[in-house]
C-alpha positions, 0 to 999 in steps of 0.5 A: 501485535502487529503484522509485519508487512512483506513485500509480496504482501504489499503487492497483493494488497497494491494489485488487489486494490488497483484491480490489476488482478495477480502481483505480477502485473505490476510491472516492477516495485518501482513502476508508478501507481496511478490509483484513482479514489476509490482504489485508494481507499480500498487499500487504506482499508486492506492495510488497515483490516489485514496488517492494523497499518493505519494511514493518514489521507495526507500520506496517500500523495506519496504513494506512487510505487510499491517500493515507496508504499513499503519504505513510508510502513516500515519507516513509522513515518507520520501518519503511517502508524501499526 
């Protein structure tokens, strides 16, 4: 069975892999996220291992904020399958 994503644990995921340290460095779901490769990957990897949310490397270009990361999950877009 598949975990639901919440937000928070969305952010902790985003912070972690971004290496910004706590959530709360993300200045608000909205802000953009400039994640290089590496720290793209690691979140592929984190939303894989931790909640089975499996992500096309297609669907990475439109991750750009938290808000948008959590709409493409939990609308089952292409690509972004649990």
């Amino acid at each position: 069975m598949r975990s639901v994503l919440s937000k928070g644990e969305l952010r902790q995921a985003v912070a972690e892999a971004a290496q910004l340290g706590q959530p709360a460095d993300i200045p608000d779901d909205d802000a953009e996220l400039v994640l290089d490769s590496l720290s793209a990957a690691w979140l592929v990897h984190i939303l894989s291992e931790r909640h089975g949310i499996q992500v096309d490397d297609e669907d990475l270009v439109e991750f750009t904020s938290v808000n948008r990361i959590y709409d493409r999950i939990h609308e089952g877009r292409k690509g972004l399958r649990a």
